[in-house]
VOPAGU-2260 file (C-alpha; in pm, 1 decimal, decimal comma):
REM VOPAGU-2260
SITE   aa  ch    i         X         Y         Z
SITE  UNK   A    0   -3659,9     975,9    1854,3
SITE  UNK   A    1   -3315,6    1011,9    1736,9
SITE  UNK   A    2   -3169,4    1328,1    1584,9
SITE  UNK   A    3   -2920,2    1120,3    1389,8
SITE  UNK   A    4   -3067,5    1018,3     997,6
SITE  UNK   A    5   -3081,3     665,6     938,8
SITE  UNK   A    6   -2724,0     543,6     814,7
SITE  UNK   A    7   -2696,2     410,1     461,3
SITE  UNK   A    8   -2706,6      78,7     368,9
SITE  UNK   A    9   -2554,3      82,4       7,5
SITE  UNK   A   10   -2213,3     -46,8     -20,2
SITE  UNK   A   11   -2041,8     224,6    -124,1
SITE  UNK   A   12   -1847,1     226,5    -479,3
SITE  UNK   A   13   -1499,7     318,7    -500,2
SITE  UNK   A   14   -1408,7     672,4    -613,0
SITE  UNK   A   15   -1171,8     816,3    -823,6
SITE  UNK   A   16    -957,8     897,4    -564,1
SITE  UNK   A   17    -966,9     546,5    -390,8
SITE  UNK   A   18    -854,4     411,3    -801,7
SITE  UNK   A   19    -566,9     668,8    -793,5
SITE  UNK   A   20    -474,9     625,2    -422,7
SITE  UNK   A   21    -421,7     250,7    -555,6
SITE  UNK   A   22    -182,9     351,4    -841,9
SITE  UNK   A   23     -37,0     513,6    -652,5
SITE  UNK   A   24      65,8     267,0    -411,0
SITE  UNK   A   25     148,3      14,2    -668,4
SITE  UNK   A   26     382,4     268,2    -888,9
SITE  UNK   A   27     558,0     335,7    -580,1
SITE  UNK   A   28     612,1     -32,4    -498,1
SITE  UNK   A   29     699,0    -124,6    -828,9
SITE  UNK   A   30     984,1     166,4    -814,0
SITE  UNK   A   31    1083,1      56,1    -452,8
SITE  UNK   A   32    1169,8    -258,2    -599,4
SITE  UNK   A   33    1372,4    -165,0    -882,4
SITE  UNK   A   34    1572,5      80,7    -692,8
SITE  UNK   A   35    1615,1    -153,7    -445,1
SITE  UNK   A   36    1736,8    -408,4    -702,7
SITE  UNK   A   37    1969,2    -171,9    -909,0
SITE  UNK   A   38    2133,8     -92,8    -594,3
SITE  UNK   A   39    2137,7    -412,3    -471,0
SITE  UNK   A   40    2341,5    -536,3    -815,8
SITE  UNK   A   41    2558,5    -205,3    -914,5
SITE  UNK   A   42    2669,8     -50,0    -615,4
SITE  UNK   A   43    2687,8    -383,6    -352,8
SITE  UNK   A   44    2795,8    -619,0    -653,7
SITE  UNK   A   45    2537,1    -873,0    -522,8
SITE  UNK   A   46    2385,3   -1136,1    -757,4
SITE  UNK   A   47    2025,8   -1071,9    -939,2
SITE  UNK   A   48    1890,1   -1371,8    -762,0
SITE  UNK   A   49    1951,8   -1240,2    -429,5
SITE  UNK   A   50    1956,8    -904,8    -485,9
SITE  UNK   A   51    1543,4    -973,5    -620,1
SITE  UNK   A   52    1459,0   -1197,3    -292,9
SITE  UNK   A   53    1575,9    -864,6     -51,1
SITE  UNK   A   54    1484,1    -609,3    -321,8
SITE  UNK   A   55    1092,5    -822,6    -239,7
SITE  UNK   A   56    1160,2    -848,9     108,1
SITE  UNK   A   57    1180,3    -483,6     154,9
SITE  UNK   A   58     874,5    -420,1     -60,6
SITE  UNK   A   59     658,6    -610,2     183,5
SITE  UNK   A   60     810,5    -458,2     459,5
SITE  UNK   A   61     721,5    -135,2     398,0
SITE  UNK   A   62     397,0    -258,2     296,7
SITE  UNK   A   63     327,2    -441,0     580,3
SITE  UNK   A   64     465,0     -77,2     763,8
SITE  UNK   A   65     208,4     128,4     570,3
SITE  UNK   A   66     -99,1    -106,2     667,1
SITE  UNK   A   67     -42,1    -100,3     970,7
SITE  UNK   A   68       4,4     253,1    1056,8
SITE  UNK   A   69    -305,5     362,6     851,8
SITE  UNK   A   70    -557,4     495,3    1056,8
SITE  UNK   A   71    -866,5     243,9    1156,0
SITE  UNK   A   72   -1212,5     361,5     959,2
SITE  UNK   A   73   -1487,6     379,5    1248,9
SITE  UNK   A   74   -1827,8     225,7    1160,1
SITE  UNK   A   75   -2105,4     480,6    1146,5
SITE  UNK   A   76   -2332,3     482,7    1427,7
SITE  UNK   A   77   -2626,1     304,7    1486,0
């Protein structure tokens, strides 16, 4: 016999943290952008079309960057 329990096989439901972890993610994003974007237009004197398209490029970037560098959840057990 093992010593291990049995694992559980509910799905587990999001928590409050996971909601707010979320949030924040998307706030920060949403700020990247328009920094990224005010910058782009004020200080480089680029146009709003172009200065969007990089402000977006950027955004995924670093959000691409942050997927990738999270650490891997390992499976339970068996």
């Amino acid at each position: 016999m093992s010593d291990h329990p049995p694992p559980d096989e509910r799905p587990r439901r999001a928590s409050r943290s996971d909601r707010q972890q979320h949030v924040v993610l998307a706030t920060s994003g949403l700020s990247i952008y328009l920094l990224v974007l005010w910058f782009g237009i004020t200080v480089v004197g680029d146009t709003v079309p172009r200065s969007s398209l990089m402000a977006g490029l950027i955004v995924i970037m670093a959000g691409m960057a942050y997927i990738t560098s999270r650490p891997r959840s390992v499976p339970p057990e068996k």
